[in-house]
C-alpha positions in Angstrom: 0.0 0.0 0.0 1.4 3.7 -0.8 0.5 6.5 1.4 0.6 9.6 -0.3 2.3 12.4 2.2 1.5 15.9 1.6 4.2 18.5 1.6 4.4 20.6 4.7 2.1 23.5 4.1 4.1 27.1 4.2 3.1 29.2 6.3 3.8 32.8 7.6 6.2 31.0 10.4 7.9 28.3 8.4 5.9 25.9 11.4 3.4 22.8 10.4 0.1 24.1 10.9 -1.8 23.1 14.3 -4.3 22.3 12.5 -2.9 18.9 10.6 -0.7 18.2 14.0 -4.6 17.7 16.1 -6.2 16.2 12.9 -3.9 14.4 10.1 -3.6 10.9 10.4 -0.9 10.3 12.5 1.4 8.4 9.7 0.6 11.3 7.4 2.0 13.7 10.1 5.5 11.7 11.1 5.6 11.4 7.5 5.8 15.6 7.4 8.2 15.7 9.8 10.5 12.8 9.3 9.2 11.4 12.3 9.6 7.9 14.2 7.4 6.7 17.3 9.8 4.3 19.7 8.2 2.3 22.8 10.9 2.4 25.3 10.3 -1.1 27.2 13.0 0.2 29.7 10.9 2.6 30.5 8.0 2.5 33.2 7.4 5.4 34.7 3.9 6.5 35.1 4.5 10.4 35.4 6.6 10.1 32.6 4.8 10.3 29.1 7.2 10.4 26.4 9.9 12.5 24.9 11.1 14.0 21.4 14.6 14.4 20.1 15.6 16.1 16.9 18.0 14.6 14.6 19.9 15.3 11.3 17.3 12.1 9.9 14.2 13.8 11.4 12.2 13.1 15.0 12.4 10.9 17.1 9.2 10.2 20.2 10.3 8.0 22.0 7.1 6.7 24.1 7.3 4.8 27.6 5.9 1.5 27.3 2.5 -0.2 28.5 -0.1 3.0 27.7 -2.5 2.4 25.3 -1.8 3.7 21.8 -4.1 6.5 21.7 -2.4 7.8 24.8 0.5 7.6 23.3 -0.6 9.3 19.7 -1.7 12.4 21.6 1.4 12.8 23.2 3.1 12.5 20.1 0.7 15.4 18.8 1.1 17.6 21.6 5.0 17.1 22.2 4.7 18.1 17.9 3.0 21.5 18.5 5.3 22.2 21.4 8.5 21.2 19.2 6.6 23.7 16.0 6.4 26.5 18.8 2.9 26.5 20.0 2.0 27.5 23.2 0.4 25.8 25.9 -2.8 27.4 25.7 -2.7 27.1 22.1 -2.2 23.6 21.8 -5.1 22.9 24.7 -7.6 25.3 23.1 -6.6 23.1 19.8 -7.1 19.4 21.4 -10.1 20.5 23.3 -12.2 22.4 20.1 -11.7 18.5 18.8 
């Protein structure tokens, strides 16, 4: 199967829009931003929820282990917007309008 990626929309900032990081598919939006989801089974903490490291290849979120996967999707989302330069009351308003 091909998955067709859409180039990263310009914008006035040069950031990926909040809008795809709350609502593209989330293999459409690694895809964007060279991006990798790794479950870290070393890794079980439960006030830890996951971390993002930039790379010459692209991003890296690496995820603690045992939390379901939606938990882990919107972490991956919101660590995004935080990485693009939203704000924190930018990036709730955005998850909570969904």
């Amino acid at each position: 199967m091909s998955l067709a990626t859409p180039a990263r929309e310009p914008s006035s900032s040069g950031r990926l829009p909040l809008s795809r990081i709350v609502s593209d598919p989330l293999p459409v939006l690694l895809s964007a931003v060279a991006g990798e989801v790794v479950v870290l089974d070393e890794v079980d903490d439960p006030h830890l929820f996951g971390g993002v490291v930039e790379s010459a290849g692209g991003l890296l979120f690496a995820m603690p282990a045992g939390r379901p996967a939606g938990e882990r999707e919107f972490w991956v989302r919101v660590l995004l917007a935080h990485r693009e330069g939203y704000d924190g009351g930018e990036v709730g308003a955005a998850f909570g309008a969904r």
